[in-house]
C-alpha positions in Angstrom: 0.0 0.0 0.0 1.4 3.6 -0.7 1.8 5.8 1.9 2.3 10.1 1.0 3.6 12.1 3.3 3.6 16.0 3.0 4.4 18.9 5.2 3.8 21.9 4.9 4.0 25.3 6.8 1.7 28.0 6.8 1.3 31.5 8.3 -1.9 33.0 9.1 -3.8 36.3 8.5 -5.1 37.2 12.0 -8.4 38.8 13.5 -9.5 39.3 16.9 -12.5 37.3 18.2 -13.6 36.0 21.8 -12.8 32.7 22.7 -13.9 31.5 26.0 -11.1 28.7 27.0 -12.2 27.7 30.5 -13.1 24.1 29.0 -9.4 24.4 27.4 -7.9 24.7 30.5 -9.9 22.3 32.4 -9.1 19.3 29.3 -5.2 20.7 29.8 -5.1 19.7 33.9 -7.4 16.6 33.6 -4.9 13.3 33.2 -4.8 12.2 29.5 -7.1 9.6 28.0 -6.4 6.7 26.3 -7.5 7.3 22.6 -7.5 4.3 19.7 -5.0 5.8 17.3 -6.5 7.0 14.2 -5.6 5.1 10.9 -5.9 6.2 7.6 -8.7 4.6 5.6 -9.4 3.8 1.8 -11.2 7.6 1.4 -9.9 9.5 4.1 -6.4 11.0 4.7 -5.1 10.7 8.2 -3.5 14.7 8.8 -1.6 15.8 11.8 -1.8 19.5 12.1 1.3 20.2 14.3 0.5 24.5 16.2 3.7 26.5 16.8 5.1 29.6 17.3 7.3 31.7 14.9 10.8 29.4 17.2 8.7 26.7 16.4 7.6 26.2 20.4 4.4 24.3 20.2 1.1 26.5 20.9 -0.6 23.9 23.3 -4.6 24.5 23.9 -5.2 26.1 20.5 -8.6 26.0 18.9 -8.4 24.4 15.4 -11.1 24.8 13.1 -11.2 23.1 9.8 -13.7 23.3 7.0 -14.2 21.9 3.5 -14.0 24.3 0.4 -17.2 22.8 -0.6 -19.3 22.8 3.1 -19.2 18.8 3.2 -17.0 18.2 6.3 -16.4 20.7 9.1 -14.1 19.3 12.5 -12.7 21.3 15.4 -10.1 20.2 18.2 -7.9 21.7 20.5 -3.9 20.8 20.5 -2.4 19.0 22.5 0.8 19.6 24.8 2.9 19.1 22.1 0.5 21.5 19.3 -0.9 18.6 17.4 -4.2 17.5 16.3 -4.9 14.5 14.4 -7.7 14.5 11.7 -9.0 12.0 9.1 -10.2 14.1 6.6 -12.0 12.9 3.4 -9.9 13.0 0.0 -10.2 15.2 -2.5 -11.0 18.1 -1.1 -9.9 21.3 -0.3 -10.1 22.5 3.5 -10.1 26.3 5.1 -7.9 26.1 8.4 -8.2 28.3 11.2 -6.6 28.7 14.7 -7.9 30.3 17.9 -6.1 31.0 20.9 -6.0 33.5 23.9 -9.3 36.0 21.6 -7.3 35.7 18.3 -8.0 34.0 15.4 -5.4 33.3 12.4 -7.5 32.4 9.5 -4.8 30.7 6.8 -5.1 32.2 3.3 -4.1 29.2 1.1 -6.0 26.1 1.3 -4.9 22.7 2.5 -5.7 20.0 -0.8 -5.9 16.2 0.1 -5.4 14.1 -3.2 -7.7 12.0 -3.6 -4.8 8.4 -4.5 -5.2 4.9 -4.1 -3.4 3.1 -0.9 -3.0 5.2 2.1 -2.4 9.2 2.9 -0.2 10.3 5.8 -0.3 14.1 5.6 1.5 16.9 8.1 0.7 20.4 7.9 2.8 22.9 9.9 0.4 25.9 10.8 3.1 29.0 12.8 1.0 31.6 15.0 2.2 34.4 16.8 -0.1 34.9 19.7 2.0 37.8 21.2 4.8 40.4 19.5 5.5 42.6 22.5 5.3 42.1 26.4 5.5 45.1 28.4 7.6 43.5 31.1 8.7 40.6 32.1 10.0 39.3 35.8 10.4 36.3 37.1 8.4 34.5 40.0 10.6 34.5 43.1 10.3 31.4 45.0 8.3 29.5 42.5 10.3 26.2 42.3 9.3 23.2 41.3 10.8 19.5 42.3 12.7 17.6 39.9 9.8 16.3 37.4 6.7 17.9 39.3 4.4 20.3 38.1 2.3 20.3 41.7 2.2 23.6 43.4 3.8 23.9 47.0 2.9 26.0 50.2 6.2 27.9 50.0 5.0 29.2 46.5 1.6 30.6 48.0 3.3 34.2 48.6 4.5 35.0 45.0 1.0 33.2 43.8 -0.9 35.4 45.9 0.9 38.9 45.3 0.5 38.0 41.0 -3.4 37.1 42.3 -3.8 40.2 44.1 -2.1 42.6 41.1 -4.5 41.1 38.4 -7.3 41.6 41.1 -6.8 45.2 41.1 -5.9 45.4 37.9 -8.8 44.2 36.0 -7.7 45.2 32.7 -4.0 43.0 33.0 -3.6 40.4 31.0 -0.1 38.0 31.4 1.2 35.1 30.0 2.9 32.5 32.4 5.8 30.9 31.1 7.5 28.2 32.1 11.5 27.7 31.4 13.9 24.5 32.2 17.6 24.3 32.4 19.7 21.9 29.8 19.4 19.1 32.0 17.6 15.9 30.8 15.7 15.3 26.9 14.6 18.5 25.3 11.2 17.4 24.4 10.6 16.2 27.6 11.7 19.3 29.3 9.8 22.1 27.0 6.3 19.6 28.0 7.3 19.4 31.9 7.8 23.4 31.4 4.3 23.7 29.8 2.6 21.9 32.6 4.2 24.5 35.4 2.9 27.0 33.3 -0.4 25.8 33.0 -0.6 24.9 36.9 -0.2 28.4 37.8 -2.6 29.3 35.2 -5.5 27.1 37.1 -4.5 28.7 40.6 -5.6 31.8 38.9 -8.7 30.7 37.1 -9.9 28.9 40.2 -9.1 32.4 42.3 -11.6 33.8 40.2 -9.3 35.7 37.1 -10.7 35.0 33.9 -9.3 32.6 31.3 -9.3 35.3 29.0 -6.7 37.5 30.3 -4.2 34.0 30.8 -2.0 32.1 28.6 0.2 29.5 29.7 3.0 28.2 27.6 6.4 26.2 28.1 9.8 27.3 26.7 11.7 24.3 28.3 15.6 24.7 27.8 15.1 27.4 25.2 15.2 31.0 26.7 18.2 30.5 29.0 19.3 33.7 31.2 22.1 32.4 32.7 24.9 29.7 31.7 24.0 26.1 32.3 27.4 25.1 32.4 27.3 25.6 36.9 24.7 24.8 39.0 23.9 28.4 39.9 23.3 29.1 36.2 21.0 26.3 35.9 18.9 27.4 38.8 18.5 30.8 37.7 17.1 29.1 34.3 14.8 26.9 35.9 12.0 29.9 36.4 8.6 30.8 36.3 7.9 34.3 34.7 5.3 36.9 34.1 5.1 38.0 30.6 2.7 41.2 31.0 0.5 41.5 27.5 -1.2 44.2 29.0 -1.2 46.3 32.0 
């Protein structure tokens, strides 16, 4: 049987829209479940949409939307922790794709096609985003420190939680993104998703304190945005941080 496989990377026109992404956040802290994987069939291509940034960091909890050219077929998902979402999509067609996350929606100008061939299809298509081009400031959560491997919040962290709680209390307007960063130690990939699930645990303390999901993003750098060297111990502990990006004061 013939397999193709494609990738492709697209950039997006973007519009502003409301998204409400409490469900997002509540399917990002629930534990994973167990899904049959997907296989391609005789009519329908299996596609894996893979979400990232312009660094190619994965946009986790992004809303995909896609839509045949001729109104047959319409699907939606969200991406997972590493920005993927796997569709089978009915061959030959042509399919609209579009991506929400945090109010904004990228609506991709050229058209994904899906031959329509004998055996079976394996498509990728690379879709880059750019959620955010400027932060007002950024500064770093002091004693926000996680253990080896753990995403869980600890008692020692509740001062620096509470004082970013109170700020966006009294500043209804503020809107951050939480960013989580590793140092160099261990597996890339494994550090940039432990990263993303700090990020997104500090995100629920806020959501469940009452700050809406609209004025939050979480996301994980992992080992990629060092600020120190990771060549001593001291360097590597200054990189392993929890920061406030401020969108907007």
């Amino acid at each position: 049987m013939n397999t193709l496989s494609k990738a492709q990377i697209l950039k997006a026109a973007v519009s502003i829209a409301i998204v409400s992404y409490s469900a997002i956040f509540a399917q990002a802290q629930t534990a994973p479940v167990q899904t049959p994987a997907l296989k391609p069939t005789e009519d329908k291509a299996l596609v894996t949409f893979i979400i990232t940034d312009y660094d190619s960091i994965p946009e986790s909890n992004a809303a995909l939307t896609i839509t045949s050219s001729d109104g047959s077929f319409k699907n939606a998902m969200i991406s997972d922790i590493d920005g993927k979402c796997e569709m089978l999509m009915p061959e030959g067609k042509q399919y609209r794709m579009s991506v929400a996350k945090f109010g904004v929606v990228f609506n991709f100008d050229d058209l994904l096609a899906i031959p329509k061939e004998p055996g079976a299809i394996l498509f990728d298509q690379s879709l880059k985003i750019r959620i955010v081009k400027k932060y007002t400031r950024v500064y770093a959560l002091d004693h926000v420190y996680f253990d080896t491997n753990k995403w869980d919040l600890k008692k020692e962290m509740d001062p620096a939680l509470n004082i970013l709680l109170k700020t966006m209390q009294t500043h209804p307007t503020m809107k951050v993104e939480i960013a989580g960063h590793t140092d160099d130690v261990g597996d890339e990939e494994s550090n940039r998703r432990l990263s993303q699930r700090r990020a997104d645990i500090v995100v629920q303390f806020l959501v469940s304190h009452g700050i809406s999901d609209q004025r939050l993003i979480s996301k994980g750098y992992g080992e990629k945005k060092p600020i120190a060297t990771n060549a001593t111990a001291e360097g590597r502990a200054k990189n392993r941080r929890t920061e406030v990006r401020v969108i907007q004061e």
